[in-house]
GUFI-231643 format. One record per residue (C-alpha): residue in one letter; chain; residue number from 1; x negated, y negated, z. Coordinates in Angstrom, 2 decimals. Example, Ala and Ser with C-alpha at 12.3 -4.5 7.8 and 13.67 -1.06 7.14 Angstrom:
<atoms>
{atom A, A, 1, {-12.30, 4.50, 7.80}}
{atom S, A, 2, {-13.67, 1.06, 7.14}}
</atoms>
This chain:
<atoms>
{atom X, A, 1, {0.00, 0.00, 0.00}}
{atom X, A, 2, {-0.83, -3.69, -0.80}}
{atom X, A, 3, {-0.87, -5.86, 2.36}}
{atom X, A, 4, {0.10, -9.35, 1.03}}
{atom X, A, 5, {-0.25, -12.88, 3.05}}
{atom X, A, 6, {1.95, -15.33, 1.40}}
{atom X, A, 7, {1.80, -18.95, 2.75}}
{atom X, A, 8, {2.48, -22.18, 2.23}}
{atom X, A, 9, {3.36, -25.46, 3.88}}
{atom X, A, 10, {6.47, -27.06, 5.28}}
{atom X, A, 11, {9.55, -27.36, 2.84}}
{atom X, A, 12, {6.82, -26.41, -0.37}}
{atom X, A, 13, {9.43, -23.12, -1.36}}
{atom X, A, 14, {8.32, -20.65, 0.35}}
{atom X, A, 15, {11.51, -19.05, 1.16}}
{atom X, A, 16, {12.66, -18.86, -2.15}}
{atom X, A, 17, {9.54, -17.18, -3.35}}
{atom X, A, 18, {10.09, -14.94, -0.54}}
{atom X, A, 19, {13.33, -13.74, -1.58}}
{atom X, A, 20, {12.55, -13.41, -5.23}}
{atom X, A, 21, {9.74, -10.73, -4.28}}
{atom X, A, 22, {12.48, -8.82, -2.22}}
{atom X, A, 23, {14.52, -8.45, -5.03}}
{atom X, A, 24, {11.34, -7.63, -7.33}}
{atom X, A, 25, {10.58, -4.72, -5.06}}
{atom X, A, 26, {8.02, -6.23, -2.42}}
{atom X, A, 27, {8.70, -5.30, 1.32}}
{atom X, A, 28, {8.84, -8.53, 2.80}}
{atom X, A, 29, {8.77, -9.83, 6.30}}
{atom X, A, 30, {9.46, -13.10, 7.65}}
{atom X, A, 31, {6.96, -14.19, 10.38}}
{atom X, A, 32, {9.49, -17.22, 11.90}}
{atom X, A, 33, {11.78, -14.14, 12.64}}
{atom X, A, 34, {9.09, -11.94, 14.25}}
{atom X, A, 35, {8.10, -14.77, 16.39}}
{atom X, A, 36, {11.93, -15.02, 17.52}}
{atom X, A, 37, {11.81, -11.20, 18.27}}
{atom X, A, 38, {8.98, -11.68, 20.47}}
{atom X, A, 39, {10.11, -14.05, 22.60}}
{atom X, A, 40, {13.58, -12.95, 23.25}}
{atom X, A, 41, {14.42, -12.31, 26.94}}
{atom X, A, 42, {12.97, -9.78, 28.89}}
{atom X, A, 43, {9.99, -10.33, 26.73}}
{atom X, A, 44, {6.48, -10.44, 27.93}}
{atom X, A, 45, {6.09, -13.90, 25.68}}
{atom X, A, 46, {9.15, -15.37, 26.97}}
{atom X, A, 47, {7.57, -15.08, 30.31}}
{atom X, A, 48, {4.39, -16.44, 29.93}}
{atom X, A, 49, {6.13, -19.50, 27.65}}
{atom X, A, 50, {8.15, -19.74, 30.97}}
{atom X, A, 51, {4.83, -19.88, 33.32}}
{atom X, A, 52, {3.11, -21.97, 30.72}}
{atom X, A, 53, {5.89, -24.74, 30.15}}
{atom X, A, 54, {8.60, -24.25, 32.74}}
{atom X, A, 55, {12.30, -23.15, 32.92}}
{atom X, A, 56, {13.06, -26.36, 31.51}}
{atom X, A, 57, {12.78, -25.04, 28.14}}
{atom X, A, 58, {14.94, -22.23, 28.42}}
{atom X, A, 59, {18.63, -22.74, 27.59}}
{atom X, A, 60, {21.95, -21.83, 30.02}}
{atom X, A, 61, {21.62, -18.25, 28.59}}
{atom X, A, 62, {18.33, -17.40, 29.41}}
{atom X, A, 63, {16.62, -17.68, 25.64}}
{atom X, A, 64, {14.09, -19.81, 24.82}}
{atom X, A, 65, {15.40, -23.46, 23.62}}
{atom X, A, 66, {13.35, -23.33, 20.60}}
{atom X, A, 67, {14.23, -27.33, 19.60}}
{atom X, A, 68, {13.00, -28.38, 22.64}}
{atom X, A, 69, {9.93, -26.39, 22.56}}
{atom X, A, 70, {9.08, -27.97, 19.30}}
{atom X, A, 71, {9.73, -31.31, 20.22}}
{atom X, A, 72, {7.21, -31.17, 23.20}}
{atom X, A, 73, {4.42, -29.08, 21.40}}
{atom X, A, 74, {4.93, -31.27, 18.05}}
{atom X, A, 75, {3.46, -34.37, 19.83}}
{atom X, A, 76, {0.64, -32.58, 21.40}}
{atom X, A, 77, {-1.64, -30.50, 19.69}}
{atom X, A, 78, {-3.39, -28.90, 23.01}}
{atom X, A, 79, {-0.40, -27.64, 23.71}}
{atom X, A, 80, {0.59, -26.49, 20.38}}
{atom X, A, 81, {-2.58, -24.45, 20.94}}
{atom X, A, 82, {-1.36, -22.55, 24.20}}
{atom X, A, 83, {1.53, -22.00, 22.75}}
{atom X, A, 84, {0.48, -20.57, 19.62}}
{atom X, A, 85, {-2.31, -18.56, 22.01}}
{atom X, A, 86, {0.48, -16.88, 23.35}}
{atom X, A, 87, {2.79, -15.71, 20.26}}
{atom X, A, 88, {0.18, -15.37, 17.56}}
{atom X, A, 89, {-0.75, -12.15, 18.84}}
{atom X, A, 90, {2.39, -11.16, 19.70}}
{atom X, A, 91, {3.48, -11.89, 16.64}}
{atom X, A, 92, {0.46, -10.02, 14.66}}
{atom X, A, 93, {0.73, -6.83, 16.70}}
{atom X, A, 94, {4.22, -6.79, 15.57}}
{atom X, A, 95, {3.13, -7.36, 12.22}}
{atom X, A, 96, {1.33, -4.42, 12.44}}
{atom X, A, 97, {3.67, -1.93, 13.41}}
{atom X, A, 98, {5.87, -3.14, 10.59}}
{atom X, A, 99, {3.26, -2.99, 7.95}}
{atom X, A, 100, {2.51, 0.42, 8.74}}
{atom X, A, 101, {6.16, 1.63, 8.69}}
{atom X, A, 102, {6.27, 0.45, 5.19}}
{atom X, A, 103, {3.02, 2.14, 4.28}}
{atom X, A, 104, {4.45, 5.57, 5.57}}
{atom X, A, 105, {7.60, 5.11, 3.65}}
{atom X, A, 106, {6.38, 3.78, 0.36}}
{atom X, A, 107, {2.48, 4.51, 0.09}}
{atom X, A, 108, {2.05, 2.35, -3.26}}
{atom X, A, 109, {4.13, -0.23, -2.76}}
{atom X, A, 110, {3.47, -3.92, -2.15}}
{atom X, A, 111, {4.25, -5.70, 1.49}}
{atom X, A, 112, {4.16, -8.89, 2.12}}
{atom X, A, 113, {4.26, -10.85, 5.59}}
{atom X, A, 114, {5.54, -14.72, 4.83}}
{atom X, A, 115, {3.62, -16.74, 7.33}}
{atom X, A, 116, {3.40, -20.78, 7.89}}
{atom X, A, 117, {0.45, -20.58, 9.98}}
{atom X, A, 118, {-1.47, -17.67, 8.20}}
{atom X, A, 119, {-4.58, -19.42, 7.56}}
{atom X, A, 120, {-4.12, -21.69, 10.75}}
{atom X, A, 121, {-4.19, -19.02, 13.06}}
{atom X, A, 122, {-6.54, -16.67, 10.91}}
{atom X, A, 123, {-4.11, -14.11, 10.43}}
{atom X, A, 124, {-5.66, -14.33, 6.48}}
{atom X, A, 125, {-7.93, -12.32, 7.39}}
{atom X, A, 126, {-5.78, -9.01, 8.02}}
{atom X, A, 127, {-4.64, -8.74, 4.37}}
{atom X, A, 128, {-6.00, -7.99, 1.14}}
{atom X, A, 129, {-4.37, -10.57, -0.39}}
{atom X, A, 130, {-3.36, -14.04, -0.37}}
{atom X, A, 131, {-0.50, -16.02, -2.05}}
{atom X, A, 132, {-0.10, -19.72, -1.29}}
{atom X, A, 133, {2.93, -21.63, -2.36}}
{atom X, A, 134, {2.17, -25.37, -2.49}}
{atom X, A, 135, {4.15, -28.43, -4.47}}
{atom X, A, 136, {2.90, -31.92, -5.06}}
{atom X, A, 137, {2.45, -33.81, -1.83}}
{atom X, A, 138, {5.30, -36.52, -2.27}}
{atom X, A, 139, {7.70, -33.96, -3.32}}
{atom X, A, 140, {7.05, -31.91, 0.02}}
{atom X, A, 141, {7.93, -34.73, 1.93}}
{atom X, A, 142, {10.94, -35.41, 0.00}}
{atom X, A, 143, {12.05, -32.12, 0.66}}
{atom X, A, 144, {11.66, -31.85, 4.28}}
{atom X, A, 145, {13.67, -35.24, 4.87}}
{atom X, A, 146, {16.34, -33.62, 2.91}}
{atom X, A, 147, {16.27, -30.61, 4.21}}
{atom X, A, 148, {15.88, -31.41, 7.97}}
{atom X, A, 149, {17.14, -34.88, 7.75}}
{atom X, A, 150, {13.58, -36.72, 9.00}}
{atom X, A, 151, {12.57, -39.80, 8.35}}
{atom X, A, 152, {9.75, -40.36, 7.07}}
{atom X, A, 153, {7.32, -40.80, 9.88}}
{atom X, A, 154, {8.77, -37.69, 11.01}}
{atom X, A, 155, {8.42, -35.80, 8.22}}
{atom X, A, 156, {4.76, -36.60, 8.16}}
{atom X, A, 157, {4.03, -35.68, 11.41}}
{atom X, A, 158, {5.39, -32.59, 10.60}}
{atom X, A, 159, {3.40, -31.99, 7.78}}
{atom X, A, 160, {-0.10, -32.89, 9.66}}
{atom X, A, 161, {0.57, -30.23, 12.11}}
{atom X, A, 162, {-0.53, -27.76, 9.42}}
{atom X, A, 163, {-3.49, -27.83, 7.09}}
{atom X, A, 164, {-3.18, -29.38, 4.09}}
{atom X, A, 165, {-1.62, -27.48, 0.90}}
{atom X, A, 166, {-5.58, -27.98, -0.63}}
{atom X, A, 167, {-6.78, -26.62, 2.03}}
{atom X, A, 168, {-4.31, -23.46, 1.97}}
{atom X, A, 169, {-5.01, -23.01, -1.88}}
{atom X, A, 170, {-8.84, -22.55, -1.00}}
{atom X, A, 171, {-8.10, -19.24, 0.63}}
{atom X, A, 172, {-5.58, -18.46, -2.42}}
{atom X, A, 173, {-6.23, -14.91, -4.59}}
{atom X, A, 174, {-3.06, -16.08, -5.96}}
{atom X, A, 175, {-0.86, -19.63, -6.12}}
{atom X, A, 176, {2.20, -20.23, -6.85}}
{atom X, A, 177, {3.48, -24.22, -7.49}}
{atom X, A, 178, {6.93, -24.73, -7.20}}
{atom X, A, 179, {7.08, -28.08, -8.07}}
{atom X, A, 180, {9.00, -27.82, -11.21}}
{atom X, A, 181, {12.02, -26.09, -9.19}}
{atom X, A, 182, {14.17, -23.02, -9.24}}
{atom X, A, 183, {13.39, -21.68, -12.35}}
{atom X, A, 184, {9.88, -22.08, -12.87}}
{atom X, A, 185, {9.36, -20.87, -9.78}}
{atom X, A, 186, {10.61, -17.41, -10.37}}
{atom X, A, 187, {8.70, -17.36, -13.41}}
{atom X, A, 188, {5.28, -17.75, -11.85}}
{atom X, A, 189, {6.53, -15.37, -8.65}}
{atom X, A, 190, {7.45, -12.66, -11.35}}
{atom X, A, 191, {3.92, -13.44, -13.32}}
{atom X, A, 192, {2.26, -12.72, -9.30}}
{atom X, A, 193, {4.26, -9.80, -9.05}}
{atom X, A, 194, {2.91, -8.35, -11.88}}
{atom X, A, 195, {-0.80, -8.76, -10.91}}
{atom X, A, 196, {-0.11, -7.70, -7.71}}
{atom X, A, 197, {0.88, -4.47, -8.75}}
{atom X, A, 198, {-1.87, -4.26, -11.14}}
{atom X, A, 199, {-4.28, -4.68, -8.07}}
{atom X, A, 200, {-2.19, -2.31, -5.53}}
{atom X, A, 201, {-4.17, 0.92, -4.34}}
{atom X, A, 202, {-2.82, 3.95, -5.72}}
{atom X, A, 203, {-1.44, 6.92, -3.16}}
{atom X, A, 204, {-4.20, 10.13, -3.34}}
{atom X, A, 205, {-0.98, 11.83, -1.56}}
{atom X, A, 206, {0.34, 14.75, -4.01}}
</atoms>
């Protein structure tokens, strides 16, 4: 099996790349939800998020009030760090299990983990492969003020909090630029797919 990083910044298209692999055959997993699953009650992250930042950021029920969170660590990147110190593992181990499920199941196919932070937290370094989705600069800010109704100041601080699309596309085998939309888009994901599985390891298995 293929183990495939696919990354990209804030609001660049990732998702939608995403889902057009799914449907092209690609096992795909979404590291946003992982990092949910890891910190769900009961959890060993939820409890040291809890000893780290306080019951303050939990909501009425218990989970973690992920808006909140954000809006502390967003202005403060030491504690972004802690923060990320504590579900990046998590998160990877998880990873992990996953990845190997899909192996066992489907020896030559292609699996890809979608992951914001993949170079950021050098998670890059666990695959064989690496896909970064990226769009002109002024059109990523457009889209995350529509899309999460920032302002602009906002939406750039946003933005800073992760490397640069540049500096993403140095650690690229592949890229993929979405910024002439929909269409396009699936174009150059289908071209990716296709050299992908030209590069995939073949199963010895009879």
């Amino acid at each position: 099996m293929l183990r495939v990083g696919l990354t990209g910044g804030i609001a660049v298209g990732k998702s939608f790349v995403s889902s057009v692999l799914r449907e092209l055959g690609a096992h795909v997993y979404d590291a946003d939800q992982i990092a949910r699953d890891v910190v769900v009650p009961g959890t060993e992250g939820l409890a040291d998020i809890v000893a780290t930042f306080g019951e303050d950021i939990l909501l009425p029920d218990g989970t973690l009030d992920r808006a909140k969170l954000g809006a502390i660590v967003v202005k403060n990147k030491d504690l972004l760090g802690k923060l990320n110190a504590i579900v990046h593992p998590r998160v990877h181990a998880a990873q992990d299990r996953l990845l190997k499920e899909a192996e066992a199941a489907d020896p030559d196919g292609i699996a890809v983990v979608d992951a914001a932070l993949l170079i950021e937290s050098g998670g890059w370094k666990r695959f064989e492969k690496i896909v970064v989705v990226w769009c002109r600069p002024e059109l990523q800010l457009e889209r995350l003020m529509k899309r999460n109704g920032f302002d602009r100041e906002e939406a750039e601080r946003r933005i800073a909090l992760q490397l640069p699309s540049d500096e993403k596309r140095k650690y690229a085998d592949f890229e993929i630029d979405t910024s002439d939309g929909f269409e396009a888009t699936r174009t150059l994901t289908e071209t990716v797919f296709r050299q992908l599985q030209a590069v995939r390891p073949k199963s010895t298995a009879p």
